[in-house]
KEVEX-76900 format. One record per residue: x, y negated, z negated of N, C-alpha, C in turn; residue number from 1. Coordinates in Angstrom, 3 decimals, padded with zeros to 6 digits. Atoms other than C-alpha are relative to their C-alpha. Layout:
BEGIN
<node><n_x>X</n_x><n_y>Y</n_y><n_z>Z</n_z><ca_x>X</ca_x><ca_y>Y</ca_y><ca_z>Z</ca_z><c_x>X</c_x><c_y>Y</c_y><c_z>Z</c_z><i>NUM</i></node>
...
This chain:
BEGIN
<node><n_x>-000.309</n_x><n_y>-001.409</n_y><n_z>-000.081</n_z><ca_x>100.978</ca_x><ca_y>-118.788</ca_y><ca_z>-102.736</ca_z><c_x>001.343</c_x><c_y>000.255</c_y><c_z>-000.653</c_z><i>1</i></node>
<node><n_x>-001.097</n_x><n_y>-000.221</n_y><n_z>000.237</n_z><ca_x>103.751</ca_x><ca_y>-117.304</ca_y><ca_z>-104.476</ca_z><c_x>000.607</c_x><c_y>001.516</c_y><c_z>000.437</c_z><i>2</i></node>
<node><n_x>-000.640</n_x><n_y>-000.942</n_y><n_z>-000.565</n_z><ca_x>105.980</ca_x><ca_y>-114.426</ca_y><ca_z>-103.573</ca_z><c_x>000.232</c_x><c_y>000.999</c_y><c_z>-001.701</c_z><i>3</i></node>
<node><n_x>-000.235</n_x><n_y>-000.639</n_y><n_z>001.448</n_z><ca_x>106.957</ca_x><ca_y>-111.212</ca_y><ca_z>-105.908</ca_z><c_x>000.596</c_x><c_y>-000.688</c_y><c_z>-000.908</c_z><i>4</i></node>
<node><n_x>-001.325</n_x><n_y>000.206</n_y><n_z>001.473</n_z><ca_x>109.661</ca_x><ca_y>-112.979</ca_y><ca_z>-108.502</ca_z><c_x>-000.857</c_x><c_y>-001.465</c_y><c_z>-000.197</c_z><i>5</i></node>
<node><n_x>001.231</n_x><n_y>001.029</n_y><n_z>001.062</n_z><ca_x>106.613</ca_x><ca_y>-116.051</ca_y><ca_z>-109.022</ca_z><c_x>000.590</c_x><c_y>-001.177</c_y><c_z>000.771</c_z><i>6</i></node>
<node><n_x>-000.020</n_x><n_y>001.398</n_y><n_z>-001.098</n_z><ca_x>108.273</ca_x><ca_y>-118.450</ca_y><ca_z>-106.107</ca_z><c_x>-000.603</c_x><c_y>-000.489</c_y><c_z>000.556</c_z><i>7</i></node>
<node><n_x>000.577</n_x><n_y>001.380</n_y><n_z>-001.302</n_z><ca_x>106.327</ca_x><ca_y>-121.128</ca_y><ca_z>-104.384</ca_z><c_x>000.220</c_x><c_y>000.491</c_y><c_z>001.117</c_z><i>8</i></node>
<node><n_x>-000.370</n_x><n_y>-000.066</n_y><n_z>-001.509</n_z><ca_x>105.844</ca_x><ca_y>-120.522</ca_y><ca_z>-100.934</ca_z><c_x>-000.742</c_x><c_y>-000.616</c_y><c_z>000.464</c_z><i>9</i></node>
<node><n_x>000.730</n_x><n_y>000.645</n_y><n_z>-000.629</n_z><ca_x>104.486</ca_x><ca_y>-122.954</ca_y><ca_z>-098.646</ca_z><c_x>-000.632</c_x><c_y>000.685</c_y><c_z>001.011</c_z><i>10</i></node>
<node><n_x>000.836</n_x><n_y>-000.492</n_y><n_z>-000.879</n_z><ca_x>102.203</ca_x><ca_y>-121.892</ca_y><ca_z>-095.753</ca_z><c_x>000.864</c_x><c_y>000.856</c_y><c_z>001.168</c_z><i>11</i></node>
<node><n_x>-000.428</n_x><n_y>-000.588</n_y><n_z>-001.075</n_z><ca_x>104.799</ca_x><ca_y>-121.757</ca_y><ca_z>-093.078</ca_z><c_x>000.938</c_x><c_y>001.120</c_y><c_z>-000.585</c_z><i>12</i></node>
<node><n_x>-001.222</n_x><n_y>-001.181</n_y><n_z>000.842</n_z><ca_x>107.406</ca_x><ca_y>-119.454</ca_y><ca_z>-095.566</ca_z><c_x>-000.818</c_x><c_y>001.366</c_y><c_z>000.410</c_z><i>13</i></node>
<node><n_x>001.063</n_x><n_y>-001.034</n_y><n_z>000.305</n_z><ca_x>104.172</ca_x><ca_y>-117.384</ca_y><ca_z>-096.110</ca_z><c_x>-000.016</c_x><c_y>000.774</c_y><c_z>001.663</c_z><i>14</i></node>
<node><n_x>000.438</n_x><n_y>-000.825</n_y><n_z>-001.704</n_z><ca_x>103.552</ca_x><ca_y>-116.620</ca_y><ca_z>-092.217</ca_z><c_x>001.511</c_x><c_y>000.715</c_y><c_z>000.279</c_z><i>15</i></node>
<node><n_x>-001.480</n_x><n_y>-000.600</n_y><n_z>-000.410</n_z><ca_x>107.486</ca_x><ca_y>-116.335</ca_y><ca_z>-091.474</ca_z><c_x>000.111</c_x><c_y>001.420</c_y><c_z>-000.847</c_z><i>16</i></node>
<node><n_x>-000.107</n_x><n_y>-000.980</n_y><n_z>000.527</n_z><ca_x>107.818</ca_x><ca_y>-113.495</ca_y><ca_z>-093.881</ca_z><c_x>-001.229</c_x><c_y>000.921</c_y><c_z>000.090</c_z><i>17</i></node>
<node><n_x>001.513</n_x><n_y>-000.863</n_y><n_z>-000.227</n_z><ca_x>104.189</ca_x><ca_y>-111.943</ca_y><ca_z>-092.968</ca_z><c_x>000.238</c_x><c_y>000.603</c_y><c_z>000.951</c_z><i>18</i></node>
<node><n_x>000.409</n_x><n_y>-000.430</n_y><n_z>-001.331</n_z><ca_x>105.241</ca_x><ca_y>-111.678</ca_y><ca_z>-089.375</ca_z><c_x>001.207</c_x><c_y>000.472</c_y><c_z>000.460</c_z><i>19</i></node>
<node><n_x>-001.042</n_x><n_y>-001.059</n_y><n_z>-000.275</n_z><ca_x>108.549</ca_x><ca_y>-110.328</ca_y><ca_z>-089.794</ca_z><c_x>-000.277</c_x><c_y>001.427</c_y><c_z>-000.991</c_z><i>20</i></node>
<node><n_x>000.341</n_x><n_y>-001.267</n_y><n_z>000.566</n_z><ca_x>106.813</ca_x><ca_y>-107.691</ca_y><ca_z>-092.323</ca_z><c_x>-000.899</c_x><c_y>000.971</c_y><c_z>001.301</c_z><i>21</i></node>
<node><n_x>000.496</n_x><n_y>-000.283</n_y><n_z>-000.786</n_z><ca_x>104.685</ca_x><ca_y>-107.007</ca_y><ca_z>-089.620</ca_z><c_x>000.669</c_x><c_y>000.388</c_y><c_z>000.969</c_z><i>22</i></node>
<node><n_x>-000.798</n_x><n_y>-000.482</n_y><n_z>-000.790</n_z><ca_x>107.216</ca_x><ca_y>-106.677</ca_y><ca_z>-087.077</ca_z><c_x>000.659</c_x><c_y>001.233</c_y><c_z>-000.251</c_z><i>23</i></node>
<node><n_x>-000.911</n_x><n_y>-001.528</n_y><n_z>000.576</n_z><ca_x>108.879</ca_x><ca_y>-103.963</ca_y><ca_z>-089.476</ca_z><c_x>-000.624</c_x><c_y>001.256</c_y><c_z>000.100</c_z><i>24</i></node>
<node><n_x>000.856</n_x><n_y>-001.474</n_y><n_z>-000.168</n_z><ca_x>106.134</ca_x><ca_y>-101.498</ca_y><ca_z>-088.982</ca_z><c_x>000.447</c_x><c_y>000.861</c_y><c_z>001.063</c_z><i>25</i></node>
<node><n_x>-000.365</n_x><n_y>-001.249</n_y><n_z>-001.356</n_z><ca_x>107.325</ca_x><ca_y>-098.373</ca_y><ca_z>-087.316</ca_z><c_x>-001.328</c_x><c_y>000.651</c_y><c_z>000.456</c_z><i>26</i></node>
<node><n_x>000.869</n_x><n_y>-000.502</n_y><n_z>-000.771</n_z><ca_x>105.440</ca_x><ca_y>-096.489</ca_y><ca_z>-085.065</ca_z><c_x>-000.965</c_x><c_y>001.132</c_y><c_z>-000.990</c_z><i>27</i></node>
<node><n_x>000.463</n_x><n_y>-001.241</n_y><n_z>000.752</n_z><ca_x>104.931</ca_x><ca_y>-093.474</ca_y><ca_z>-087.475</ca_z><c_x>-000.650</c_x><c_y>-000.230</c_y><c_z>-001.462</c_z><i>28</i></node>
<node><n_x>001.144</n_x><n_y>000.542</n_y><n_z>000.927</n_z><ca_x>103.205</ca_x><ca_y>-095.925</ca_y><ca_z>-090.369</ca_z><c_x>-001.141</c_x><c_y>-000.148</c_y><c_z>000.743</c_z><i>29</i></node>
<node><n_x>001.170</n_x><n_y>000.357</n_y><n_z>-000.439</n_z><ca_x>100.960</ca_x><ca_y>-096.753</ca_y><ca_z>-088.117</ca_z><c_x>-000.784</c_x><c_y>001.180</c_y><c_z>000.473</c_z><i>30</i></node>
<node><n_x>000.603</n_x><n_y>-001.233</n_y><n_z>-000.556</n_z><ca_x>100.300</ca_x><ca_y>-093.647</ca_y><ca_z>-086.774</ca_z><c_x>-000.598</c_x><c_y>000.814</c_y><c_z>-001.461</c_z><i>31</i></node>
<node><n_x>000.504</n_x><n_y>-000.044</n_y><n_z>000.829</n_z><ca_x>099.718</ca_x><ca_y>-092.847</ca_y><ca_z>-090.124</ca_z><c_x>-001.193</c_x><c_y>-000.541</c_y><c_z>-001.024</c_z><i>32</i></node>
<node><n_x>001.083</n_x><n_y>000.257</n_y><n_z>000.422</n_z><ca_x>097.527</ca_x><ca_y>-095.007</ca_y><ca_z>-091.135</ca_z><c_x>-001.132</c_x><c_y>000.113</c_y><c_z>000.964</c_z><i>33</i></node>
<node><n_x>001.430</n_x><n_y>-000.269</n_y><n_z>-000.775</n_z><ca_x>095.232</ca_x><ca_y>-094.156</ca_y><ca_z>-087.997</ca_z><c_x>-000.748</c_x><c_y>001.341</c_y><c_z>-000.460</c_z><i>34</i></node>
<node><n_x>000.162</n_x><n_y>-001.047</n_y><n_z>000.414</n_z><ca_x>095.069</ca_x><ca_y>-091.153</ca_y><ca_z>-089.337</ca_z><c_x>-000.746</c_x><c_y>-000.093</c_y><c_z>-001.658</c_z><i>35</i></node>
<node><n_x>000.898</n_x><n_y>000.144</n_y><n_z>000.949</n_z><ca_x>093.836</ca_x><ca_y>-091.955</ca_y><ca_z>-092.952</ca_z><c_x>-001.319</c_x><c_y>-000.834</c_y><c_z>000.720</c_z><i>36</i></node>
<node><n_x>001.450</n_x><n_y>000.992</n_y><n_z>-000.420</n_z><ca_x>091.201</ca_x><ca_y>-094.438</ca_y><ca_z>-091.032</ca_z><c_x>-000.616</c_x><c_y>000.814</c_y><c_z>000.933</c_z><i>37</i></node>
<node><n_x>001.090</n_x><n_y>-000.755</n_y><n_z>-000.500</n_z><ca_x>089.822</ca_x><ca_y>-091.817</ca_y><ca_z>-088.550</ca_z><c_x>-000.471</c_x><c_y>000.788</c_y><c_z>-001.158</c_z><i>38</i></node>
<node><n_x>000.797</n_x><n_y>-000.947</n_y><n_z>001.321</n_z><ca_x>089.296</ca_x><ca_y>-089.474</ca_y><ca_z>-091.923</ca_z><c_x>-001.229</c_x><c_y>-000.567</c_y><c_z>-000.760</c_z><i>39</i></node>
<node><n_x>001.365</n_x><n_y>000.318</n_y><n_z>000.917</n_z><ca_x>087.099</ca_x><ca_y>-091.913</ca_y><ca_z>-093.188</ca_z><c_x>-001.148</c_x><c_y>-000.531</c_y><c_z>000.542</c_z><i>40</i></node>
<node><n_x>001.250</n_x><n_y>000.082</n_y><n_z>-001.038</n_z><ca_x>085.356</ca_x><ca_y>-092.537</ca_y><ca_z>-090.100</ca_z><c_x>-000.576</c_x><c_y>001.257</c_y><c_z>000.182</c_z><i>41</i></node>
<node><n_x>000.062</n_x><n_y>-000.794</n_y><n_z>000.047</n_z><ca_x>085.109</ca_x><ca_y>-088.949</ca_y><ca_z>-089.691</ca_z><c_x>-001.312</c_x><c_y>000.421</c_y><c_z>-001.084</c_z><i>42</i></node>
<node><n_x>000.745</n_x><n_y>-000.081</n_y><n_z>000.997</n_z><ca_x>083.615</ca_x><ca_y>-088.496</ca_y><ca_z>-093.139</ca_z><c_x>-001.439</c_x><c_y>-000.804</c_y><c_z>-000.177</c_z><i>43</i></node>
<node><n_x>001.181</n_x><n_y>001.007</n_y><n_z>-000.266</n_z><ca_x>081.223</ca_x><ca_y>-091.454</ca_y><ca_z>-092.609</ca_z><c_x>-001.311</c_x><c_y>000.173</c_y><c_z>000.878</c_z><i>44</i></node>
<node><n_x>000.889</n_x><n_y>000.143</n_y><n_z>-000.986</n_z><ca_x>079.800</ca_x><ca_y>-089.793</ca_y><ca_z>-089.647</ca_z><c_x>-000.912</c_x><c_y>001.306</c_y><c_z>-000.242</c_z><i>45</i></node>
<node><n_x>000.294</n_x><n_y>-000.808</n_y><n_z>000.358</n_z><ca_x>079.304</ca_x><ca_y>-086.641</ca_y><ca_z>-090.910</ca_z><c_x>-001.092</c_x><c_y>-000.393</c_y><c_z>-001.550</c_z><i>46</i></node>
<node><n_x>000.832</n_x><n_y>000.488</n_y><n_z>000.733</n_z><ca_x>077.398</ca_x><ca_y>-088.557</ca_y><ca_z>-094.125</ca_z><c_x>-001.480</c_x><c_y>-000.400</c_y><c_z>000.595</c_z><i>47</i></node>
<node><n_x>001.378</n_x><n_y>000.705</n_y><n_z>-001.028</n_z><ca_x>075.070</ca_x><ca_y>-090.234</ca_y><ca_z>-091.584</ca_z><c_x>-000.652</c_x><c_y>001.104</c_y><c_z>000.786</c_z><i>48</i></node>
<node><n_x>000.349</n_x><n_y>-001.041</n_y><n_z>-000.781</n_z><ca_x>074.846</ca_x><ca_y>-087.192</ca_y><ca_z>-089.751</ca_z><c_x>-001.187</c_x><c_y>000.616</c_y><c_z>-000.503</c_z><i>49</i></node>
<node><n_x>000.839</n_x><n_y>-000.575</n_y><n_z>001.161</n_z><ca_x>073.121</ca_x><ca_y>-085.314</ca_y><ca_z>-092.929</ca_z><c_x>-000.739</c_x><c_y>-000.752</c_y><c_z>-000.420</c_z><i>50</i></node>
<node><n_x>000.833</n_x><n_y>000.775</n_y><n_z>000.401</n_z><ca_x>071.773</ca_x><ca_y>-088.506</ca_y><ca_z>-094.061</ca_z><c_x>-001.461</c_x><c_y>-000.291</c_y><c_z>001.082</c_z><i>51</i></node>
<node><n_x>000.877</n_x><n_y>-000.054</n_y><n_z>-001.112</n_z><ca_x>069.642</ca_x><ca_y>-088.576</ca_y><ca_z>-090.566</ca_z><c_x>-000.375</c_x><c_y>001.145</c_y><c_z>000.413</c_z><i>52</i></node>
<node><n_x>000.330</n_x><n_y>-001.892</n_y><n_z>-000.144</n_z><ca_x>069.158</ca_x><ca_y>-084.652</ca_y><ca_z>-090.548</ca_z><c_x>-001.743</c_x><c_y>-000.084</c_y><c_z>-001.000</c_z><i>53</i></node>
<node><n_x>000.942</n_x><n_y>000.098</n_y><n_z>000.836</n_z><ca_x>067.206</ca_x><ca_y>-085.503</ca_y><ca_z>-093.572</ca_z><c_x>-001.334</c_x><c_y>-000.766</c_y><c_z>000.067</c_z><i>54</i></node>
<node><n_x>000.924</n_x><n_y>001.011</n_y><n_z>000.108</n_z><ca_x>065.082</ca_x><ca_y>-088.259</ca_y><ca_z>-092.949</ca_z><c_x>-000.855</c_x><c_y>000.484</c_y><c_z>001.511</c_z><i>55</i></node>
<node><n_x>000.963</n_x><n_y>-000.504</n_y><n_z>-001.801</n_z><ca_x>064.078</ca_x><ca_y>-086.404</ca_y><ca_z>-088.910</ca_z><c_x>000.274</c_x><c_y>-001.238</c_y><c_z>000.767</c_z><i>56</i></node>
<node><n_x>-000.377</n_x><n_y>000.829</n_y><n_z>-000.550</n_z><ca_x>065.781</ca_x><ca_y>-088.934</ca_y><ca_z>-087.237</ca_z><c_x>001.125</c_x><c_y>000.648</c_y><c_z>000.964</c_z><i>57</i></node>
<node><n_x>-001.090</n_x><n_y>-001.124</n_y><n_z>-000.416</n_z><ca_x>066.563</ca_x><ca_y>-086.577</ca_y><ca_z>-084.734</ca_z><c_x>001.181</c_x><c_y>-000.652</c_y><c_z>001.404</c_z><i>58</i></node>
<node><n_x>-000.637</n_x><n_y>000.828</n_y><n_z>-001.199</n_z><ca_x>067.769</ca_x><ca_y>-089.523</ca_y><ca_z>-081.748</ca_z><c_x>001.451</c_x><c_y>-000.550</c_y><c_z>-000.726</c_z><i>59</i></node>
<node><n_x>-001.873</n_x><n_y>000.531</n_y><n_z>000.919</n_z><ca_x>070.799</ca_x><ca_y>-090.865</ca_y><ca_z>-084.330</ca_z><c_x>000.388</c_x><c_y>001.147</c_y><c_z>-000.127</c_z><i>60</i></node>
<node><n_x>000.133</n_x><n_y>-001.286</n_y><n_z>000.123</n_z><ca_x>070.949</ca_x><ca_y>-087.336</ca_y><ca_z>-085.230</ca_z><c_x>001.758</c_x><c_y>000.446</c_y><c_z>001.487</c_z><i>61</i></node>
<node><n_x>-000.550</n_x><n_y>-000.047</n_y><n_z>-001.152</n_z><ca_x>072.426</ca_x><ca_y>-086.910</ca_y><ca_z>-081.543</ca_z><c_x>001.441</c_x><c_y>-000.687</c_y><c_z>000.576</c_z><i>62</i></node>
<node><n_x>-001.391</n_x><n_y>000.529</n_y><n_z>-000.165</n_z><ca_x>074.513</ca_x><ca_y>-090.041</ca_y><ca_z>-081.265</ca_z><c_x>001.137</c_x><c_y>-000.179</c_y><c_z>-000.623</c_z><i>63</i></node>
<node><n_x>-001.081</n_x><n_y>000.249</n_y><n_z>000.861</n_z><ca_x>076.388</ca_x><ca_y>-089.634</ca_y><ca_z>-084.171</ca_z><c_x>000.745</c_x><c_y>001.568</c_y><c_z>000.385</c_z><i>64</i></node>
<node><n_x>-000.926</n_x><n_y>-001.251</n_y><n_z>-000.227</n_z><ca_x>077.275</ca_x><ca_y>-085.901</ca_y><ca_z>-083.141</ca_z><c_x>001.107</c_x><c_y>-000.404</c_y><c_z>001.324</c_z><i>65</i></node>
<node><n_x>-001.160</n_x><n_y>000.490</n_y><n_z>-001.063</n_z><ca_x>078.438</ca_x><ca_y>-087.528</ca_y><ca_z>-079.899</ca_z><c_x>001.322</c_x><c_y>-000.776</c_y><c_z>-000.391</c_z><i>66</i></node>
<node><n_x>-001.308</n_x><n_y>000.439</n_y><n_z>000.855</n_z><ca_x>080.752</ca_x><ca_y>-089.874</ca_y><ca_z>-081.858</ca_z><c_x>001.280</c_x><c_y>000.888</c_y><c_z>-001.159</c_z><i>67</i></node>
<node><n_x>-001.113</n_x><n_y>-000.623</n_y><n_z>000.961</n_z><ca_x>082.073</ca_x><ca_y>-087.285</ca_y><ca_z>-084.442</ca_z><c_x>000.639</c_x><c_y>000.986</c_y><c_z>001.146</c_z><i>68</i></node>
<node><n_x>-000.682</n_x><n_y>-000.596</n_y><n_z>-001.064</n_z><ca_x>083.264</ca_x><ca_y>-085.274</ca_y><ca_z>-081.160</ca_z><c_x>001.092</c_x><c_y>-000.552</c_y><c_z>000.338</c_z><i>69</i></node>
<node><n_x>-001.348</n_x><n_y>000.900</n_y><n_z>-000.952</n_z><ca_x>085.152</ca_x><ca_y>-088.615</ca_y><ca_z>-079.772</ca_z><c_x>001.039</c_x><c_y>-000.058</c_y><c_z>-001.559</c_z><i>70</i></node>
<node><n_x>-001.280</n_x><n_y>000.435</n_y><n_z>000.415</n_z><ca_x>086.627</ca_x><ca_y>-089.396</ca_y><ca_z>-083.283</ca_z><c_x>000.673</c_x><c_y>001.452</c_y><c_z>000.057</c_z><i>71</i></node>
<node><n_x>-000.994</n_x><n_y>-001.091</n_y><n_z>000.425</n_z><ca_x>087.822</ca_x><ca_y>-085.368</ca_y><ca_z>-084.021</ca_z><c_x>000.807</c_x><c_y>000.209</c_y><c_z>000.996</c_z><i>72</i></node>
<node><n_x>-000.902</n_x><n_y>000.059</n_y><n_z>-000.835</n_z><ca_x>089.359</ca_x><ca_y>-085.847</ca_y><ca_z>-080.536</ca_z><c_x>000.766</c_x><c_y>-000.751</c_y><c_z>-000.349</c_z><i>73</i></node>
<node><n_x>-001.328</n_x><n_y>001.196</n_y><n_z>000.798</n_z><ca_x>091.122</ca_x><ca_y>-089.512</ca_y><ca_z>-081.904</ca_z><c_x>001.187</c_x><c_y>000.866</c_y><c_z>-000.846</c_z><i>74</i></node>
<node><n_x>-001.188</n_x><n_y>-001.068</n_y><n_z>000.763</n_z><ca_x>092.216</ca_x><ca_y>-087.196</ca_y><ca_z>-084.709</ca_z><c_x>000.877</c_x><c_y>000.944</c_y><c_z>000.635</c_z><i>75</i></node>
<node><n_x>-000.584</n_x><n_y>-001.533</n_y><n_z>-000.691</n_z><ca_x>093.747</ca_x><ca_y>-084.259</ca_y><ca_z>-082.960</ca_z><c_x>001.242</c_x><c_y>-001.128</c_y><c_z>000.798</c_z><i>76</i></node>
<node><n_x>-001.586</n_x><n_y>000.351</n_y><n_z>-000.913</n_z><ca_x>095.839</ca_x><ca_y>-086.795</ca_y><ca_z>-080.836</ca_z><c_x>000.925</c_x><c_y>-000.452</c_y><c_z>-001.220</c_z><i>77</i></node>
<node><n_x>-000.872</n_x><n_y>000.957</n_y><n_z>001.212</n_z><ca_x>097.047</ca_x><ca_y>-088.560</ca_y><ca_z>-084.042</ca_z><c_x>000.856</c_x><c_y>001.125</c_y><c_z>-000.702</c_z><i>78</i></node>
<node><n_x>-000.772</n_x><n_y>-001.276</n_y><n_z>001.226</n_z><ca_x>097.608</ca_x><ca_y>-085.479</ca_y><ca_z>-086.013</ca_z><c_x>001.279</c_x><c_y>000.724</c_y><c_z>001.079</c_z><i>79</i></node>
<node><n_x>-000.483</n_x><n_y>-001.307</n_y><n_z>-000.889</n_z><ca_x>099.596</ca_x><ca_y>-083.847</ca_y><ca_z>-082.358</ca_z><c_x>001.317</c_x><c_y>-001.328</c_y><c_z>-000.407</c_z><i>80</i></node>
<node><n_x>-001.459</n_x><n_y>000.972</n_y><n_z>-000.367</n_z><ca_x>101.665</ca_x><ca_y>-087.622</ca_y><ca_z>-082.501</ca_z><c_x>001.088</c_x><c_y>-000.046</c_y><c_z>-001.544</c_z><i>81</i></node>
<node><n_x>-001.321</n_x><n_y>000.345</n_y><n_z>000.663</n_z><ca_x>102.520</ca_x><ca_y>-087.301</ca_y><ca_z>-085.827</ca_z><c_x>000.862</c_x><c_y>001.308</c_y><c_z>-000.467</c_z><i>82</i></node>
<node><n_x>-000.519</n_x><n_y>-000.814</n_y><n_z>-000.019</n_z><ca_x>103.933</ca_x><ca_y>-083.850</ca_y><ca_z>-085.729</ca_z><c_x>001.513</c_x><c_y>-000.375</c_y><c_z>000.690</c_z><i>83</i></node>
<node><n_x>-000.872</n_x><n_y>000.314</n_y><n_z>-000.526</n_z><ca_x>105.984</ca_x><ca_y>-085.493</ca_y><ca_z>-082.911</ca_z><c_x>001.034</c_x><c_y>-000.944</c_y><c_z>-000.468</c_z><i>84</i></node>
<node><n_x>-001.193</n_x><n_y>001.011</n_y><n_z>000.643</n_z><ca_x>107.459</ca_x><ca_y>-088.337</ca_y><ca_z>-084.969</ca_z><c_x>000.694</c_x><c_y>000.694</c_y><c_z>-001.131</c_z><i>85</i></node>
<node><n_x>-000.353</n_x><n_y>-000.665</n_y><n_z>000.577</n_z><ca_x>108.068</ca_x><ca_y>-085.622</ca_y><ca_z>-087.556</ca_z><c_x>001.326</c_x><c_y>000.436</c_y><c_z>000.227</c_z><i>86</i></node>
<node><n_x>-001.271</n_x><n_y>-000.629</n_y><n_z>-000.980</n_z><ca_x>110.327</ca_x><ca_y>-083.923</ca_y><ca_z>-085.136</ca_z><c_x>000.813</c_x><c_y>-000.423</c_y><c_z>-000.211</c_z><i>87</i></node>
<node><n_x>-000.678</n_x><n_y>001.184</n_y><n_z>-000.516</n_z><ca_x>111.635</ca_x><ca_y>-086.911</ca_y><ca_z>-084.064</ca_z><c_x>001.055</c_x><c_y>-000.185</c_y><c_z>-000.953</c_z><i>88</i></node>
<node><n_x>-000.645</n_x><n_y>000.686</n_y><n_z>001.062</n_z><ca_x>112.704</ca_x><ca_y>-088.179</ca_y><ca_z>-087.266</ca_z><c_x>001.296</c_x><c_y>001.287</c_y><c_z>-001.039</c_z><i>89</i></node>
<node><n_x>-000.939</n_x><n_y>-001.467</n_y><n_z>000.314</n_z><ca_x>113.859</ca_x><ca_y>-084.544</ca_y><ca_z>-088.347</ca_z><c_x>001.168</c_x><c_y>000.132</c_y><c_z>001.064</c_z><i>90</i></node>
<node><n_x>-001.078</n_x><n_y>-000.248</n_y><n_z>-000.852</n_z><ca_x>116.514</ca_x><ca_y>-084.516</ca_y><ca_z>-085.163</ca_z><c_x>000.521</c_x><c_y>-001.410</c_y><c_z>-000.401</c_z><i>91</i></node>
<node><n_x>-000.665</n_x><n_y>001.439</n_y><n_z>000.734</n_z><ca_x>117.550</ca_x><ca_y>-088.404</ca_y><ca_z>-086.413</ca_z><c_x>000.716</c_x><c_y>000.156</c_y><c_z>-000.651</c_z><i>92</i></node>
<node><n_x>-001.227</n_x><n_y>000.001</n_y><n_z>001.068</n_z><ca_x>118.948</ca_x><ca_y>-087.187</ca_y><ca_z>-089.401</ca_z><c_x>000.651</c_x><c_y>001.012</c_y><c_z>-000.017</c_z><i>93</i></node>
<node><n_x>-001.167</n_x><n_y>-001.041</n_y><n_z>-000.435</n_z><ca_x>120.401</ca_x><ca_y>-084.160</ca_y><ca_z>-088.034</ca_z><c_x>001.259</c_x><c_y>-000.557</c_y><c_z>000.723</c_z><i>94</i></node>
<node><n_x>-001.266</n_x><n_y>000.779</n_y><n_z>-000.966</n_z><ca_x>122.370</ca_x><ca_y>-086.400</ca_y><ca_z>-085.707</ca_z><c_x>000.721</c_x><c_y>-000.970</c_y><c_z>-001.008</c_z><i>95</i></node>
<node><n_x>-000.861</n_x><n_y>000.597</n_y><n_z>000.873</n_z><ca_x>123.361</ca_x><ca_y>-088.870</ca_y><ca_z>-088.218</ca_z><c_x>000.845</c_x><c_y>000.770</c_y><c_z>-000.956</c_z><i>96</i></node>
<node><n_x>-000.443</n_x><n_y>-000.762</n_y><n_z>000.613</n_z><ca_x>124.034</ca_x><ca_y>-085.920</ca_y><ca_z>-090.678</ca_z><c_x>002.238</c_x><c_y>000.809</c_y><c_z>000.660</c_z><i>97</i></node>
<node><n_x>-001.321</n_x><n_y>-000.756</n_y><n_z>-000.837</n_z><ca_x>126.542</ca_x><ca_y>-084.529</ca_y><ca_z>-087.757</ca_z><c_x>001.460</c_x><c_y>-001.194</c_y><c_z>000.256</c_z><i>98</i></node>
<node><n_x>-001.140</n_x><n_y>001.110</n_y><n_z>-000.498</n_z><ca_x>128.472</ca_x><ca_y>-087.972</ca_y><ca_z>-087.180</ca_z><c_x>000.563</c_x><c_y>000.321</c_y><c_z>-001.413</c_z><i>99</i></node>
C-alpha cells in the first residue's frame, strides 16, 4: 500500500493512520453523510414503489410505502440535526470571532 506522496506503508502504518482518520470524523460529516444515504434509500423506494405499482404487486406495493414513511421520518431527524450543527457551528465562530 502506499500513501499520497508514493510511500510504502506497511499494514500496521496503514491501520494507524485509518483509525486516527476515522477518529477525526465530526459529528456533522456524519450527519451528513446520513443524509446523502437516506436520499438514496429514499429514491430507491420510491423506484420499487412504481416499479411494483406496475407489475400489480399490490402486497410489496404496501411494504415499501411502510418503509418510505420510516425512512422520510430518518430524514426529517437528520435534516432537524443538521440545522442544529449549523447553528452550532455558526455560534463557534461568533465566539472565536469575539475573543
Amino acid at each position: 500500500m502506499k500513501d499520497k506522496l508514493g510511500n510504502e506503508l506497511t499494514p500496521k502504518e496503514f491501520m494507524q493512520r485509518w483509525k486516527g482518520g476515522i477518529q477525526a470524523v465530526t459529528p456533522s460529516q456524519i450527519n451528513n453523510l446520513n443524509i446523502i444515504g437516506n436520499v438514496m434509500i429514499i429514491v430507491g423506494i420510491l423506484i420499487g414503489i412504481y416499479a411494483t405499482y406496475i407489475t400489480h404487486t399490490w402486497w410489496l406495493v404496501v411494504i415499501l410505502v411502510g418503509s418510505l414513511f420510516l425512512s422520510a421520518m430518518s430524514f426529517l431527524g437528520y435534516i432537524q440535526r443538521y440545522y442544529i450543527f449549523k447553528e452550532l457551528n455558526k455560534q463557534m465562530k461568533e465566539m472565536e470571532v469575539e475573543k
